[in-house]
C-alpha positions as CSV (number, residue, x, y, z in Angstrom):
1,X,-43.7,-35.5,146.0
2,X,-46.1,-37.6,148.5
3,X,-47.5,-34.0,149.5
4,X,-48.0,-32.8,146.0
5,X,-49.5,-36.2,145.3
6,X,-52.0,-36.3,147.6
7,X,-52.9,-32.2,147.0
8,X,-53.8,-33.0,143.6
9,X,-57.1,-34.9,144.1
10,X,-58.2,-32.1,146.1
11,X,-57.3,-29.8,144.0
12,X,-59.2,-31.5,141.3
13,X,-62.3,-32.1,143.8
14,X,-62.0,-27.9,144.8
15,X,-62.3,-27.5,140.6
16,X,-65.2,-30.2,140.0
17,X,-66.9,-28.6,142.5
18,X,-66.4,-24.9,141.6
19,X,-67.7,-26.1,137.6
20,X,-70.7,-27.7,139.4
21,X,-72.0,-25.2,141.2
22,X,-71.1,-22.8,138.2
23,X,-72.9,-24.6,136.1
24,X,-76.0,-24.2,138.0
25,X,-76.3,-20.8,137.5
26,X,-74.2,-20.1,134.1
27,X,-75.6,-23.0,132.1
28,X,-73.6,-22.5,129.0
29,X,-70.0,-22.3,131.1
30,X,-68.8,-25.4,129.4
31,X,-69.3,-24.0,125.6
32,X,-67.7,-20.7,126.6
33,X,-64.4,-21.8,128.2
34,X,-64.6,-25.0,125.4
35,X,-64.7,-22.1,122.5
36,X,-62.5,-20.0,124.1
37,X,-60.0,-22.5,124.3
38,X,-59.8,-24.0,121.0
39,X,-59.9,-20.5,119.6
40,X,-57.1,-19.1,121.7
41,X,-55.7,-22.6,120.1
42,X,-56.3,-22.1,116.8
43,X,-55.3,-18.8,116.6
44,X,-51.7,-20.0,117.9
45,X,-51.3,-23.1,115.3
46,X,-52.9,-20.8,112.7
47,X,-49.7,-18.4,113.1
48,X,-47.8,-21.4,113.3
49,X,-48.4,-22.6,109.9
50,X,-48.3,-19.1,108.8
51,X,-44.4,-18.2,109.8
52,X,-43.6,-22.1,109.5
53,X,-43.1,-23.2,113.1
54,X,-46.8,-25.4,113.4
55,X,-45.3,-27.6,115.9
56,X,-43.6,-24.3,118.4
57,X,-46.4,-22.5,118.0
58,X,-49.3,-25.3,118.6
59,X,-47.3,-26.1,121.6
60,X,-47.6,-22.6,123.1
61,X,-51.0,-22.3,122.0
62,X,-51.9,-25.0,123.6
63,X,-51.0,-23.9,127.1
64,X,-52.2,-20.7,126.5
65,X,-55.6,-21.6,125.9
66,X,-55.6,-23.4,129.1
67,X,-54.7,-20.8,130.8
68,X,-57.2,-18.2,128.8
69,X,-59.4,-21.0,129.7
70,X,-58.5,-21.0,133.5
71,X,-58.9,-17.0,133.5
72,X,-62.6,-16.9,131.3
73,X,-63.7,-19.8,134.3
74,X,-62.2,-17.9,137.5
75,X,-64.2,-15.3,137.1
76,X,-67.7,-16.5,135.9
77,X,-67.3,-18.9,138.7
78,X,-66.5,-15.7,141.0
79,X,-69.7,-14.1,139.7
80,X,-71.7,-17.3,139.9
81,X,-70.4,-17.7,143.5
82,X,-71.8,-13.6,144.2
83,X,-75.1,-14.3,142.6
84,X,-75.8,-17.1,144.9
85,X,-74.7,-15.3,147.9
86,X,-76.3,-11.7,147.1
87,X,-78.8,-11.2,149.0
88,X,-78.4,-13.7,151.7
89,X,-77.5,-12.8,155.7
90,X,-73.8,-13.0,155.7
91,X,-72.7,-12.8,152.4
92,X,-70.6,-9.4,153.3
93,X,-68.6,-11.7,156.1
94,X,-67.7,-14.0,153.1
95,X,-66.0,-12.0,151.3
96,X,-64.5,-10.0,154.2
97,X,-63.1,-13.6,154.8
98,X,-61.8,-13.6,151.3
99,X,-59.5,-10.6,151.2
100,X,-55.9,-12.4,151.1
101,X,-54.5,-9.1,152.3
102,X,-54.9,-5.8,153.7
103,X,-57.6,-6.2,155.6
104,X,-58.4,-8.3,158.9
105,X,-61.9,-8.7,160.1
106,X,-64.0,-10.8,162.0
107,X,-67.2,-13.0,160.3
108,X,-69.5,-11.8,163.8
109,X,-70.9,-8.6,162.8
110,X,-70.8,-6.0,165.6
111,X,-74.0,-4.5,164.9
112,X,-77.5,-6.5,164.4
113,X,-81.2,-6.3,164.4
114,X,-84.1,-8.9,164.9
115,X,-84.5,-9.1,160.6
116,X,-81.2,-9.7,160.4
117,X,-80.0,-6.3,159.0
118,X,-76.1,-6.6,160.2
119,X,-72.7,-4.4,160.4
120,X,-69.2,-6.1,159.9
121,X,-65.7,-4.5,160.6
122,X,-62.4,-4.7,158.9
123,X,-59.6,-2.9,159.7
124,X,-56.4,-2.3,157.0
125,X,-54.2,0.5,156.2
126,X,-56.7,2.9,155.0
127,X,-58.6,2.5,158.1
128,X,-61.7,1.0,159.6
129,X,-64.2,0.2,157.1
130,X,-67.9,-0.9,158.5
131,X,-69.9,-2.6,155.9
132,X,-73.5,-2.9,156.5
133,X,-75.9,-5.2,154.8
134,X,-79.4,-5.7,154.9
135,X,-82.2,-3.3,154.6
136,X,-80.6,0.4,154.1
137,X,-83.2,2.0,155.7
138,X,-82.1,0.0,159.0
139,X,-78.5,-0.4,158.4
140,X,-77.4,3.4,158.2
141,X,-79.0,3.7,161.6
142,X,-76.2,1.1,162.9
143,X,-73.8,2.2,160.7
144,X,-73.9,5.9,162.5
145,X,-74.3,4.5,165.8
146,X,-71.3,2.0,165.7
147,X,-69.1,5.2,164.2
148,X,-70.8,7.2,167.8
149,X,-69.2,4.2,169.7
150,X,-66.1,3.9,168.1
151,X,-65.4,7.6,168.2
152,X,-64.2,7.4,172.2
153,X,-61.3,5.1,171.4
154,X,-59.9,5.3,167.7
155,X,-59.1,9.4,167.8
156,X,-58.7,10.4,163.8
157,X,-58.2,7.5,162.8
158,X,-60.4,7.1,159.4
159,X,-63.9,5.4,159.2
160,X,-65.6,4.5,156.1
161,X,-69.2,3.1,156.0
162,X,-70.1,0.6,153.4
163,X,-73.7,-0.1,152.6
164,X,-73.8,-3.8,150.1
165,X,-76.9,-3.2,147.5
166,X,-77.6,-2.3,144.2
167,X,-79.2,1.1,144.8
168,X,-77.8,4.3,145.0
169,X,-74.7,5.2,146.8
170,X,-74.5,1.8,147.6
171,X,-71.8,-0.9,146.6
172,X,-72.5,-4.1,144.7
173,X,-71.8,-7.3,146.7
174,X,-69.6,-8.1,143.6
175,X,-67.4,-5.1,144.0
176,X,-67.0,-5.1,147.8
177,X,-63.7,-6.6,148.0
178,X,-62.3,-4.2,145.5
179,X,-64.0,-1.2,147.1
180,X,-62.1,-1.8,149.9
181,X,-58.8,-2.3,148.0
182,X,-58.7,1.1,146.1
183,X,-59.5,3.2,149.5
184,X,-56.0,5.2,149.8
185,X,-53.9,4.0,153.0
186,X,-53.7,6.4,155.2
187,X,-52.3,5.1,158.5
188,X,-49.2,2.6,159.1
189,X,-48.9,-1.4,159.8
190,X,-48.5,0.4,163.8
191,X,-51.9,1.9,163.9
192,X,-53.4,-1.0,162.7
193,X,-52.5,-2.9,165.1
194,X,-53.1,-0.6,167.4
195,X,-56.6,0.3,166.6
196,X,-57.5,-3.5,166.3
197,X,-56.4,-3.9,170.3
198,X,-58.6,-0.7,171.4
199,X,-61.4,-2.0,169.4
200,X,-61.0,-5.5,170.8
201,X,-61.1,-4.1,174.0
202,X,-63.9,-1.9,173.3
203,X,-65.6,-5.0,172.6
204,X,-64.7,-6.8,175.9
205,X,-65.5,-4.2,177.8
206,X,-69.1,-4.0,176.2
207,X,-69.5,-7.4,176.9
208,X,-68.7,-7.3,180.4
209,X,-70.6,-4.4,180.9
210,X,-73.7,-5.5,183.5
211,X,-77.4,-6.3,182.7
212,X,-80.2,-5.6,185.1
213,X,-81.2,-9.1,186.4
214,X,-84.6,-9.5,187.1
215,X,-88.1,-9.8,184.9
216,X,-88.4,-6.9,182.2
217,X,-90.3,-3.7,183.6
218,X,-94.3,-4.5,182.3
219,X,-94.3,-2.5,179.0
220,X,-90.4,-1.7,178.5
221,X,-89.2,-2.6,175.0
222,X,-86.1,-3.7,173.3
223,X,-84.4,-0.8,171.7
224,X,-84.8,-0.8,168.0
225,X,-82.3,-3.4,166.4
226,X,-81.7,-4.6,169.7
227,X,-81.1,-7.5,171.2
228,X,-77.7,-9.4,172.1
229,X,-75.4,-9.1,169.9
């Protein structure tokens, strides 16, 4: 009860907070759930009086429209929350973060260039997805060579590339998460973990591998996208 107790205020905080920021971007939030709720609750009392049960029925409606209420808020929060992050370095980590289950990934991208262009990995049951995000021009360029690399140690297992945008052939920050749900499974709980170890490993061997020491030959250059990653 002392657990619950205590959960609540922050619970209440976590909602305050979500409405706020909401709010900010989807200035007529409170009208909408407010007249979605008293309309889901006068429908319910309306049928009440109608069939002679006002009391029964206004009760019902009355959690119903809460919970109407709850829904309609959820999800123009949720697409409040994806207009404020579109666009932004990082945003496709976010919601790689997100995904209760399925999926496991890591918020450092494997793959990224100088303006910030960048290529995340998540690896589920349908395989290993790589999502890139930035500009497309740049990120299907990483995309192909972080497939090359992984090639050597994942066999057949199956790769799908991701670019987040709102052009064409590309998927909508907004819709990422259930892009990645709907891909068919296609190898068991096993393989994943197996292909998560060989990928780790690929990793650790890359960064291991050794780096001339010394000044930079006069007029080398840092390969395109370069840098440490």
């Amino acid at each position: 009860m002392a657990r619950e107790t205590s959960e609540t205020p922050g619970r209440l905080k976590q909602i305050r907070q979500a409405y706020i920021m909401t709010k900010q971007v989807d200035t007529k939030i409170g009208l909408i759930i407010g007249g979605v709720g008293l309309l889901t609750f006068g429908v319910f009392l309306a049928l009440g009086f109608a069939i002679g049960h006002p009391i029964y029925l206004g009760i019902l409606g009355f959690i119903v429209a809460v919970l109407v209420a709850a829904v309609v808020f959820g999800r123009r929060a949720e697409r409040a929350a994806f207009g404020q992050m579109e666009g932004q370095p990082g945003a496709a980590a976010a919601v790689l973060n997100n995904i209760r289950r399925g999926w496991s990934s890591n918020p450092t991208p494997v793959a990224v260039t100088r303006s910030q262009d960048a290529v995340y990995r998540a690896v589920g049951r349908a395989g290993i997805a790589l999502i890139g995000e930035g500009n497309p021009n740049r990120v299907r360029p990483l995309l192909a060579a972080e497939k090359k690399k992984m090639a050597r140690v994942v066999g057949d297992i199956p790769v799908h590339d991701i670019v987040v945008g709102n052009g064409e052939g590309e998927v909508p920050l907004k819709k990422l998460q259930i892009t990645l749900m709907r891909l068919p499974r296609a190898i068991s709980p096993a393989q994943v973990t197996e292909t998560n170890d060989r990928l780790r490993a690929l990793g650790d061997l890359l960064s291991k591998a050794p780096i001339p020491k010394g000044p930079m030959p006069k007029g080398a250059r840092l390969p395109k996208g370069g840098g440490p990653r």
